[in-house]
C-alpha positions, 0 to 999 in steps of 0.5 A, a space after each residue: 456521542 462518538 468517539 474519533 478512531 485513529 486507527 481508521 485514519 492512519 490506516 487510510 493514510 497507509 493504505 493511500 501510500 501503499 497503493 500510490 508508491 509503485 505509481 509514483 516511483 514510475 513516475 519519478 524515474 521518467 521524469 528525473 534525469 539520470 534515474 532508469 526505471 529499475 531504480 524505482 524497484 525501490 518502492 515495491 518492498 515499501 508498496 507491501 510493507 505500506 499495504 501490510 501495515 493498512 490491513 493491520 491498522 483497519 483490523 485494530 479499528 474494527 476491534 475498537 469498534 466493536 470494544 465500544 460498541 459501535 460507538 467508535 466512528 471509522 467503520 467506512 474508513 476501515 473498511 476502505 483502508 482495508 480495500 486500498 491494503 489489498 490493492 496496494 499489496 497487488 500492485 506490488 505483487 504485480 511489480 515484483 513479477 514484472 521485474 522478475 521476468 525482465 530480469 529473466 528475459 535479460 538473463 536469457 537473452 545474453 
């Protein structure tokens, strides 16, 4: 008989956030009023932090994994939660660079 993994499902959810939070902070400033969209720089530290915490959740359900041995369910779910961690912390990654040159092209140009 299986056991459920928490860990695994938590680490999806994590990893869902993470990928989803840059996304739809873009998505949000453009369709609110009086948002601009450097206001949605907001979401990359929580795109991250999301992305870090996916990894570390899909790492704690590996090891129950391998504590009950393989009885514990979740080892797709960890090991897409792992795939989403890391796209989610690209994707902030690549937001933060993206505001980083704005703000230097800005500088540069006044």
């Amino acid at each position: 008989m299986r056991s459920s993994n928490h860990r695994s499902s938590a680490a999806v959810l994590a990893g869902l956030l993470a990928v989803a939070a840059v996304p739809v902070a873009v998505l949000l400033s453009r369709q609110t009023a009086g948002v601009r969209l450097l206001d949605a720089v907001w979401a990359i530290p929580v795109g991250a932090l999301c992305g870090i915490a996916a990894l570390l959740f899909a790492r704690g359900a590996r090891g129950r994994i391998r504590r009950t041995l393989e009885q514990a369910g979740g080892a797709g779910r960890a090991r897409v939660a792992g795939i989403l961690g890391v796209a989610g912390i690209c994707v902030a990654l690549s937001a933060a660079i993206a505001v980083g040159f704005y703000e230097l092209l800005v500088r540069l140009e006044g």
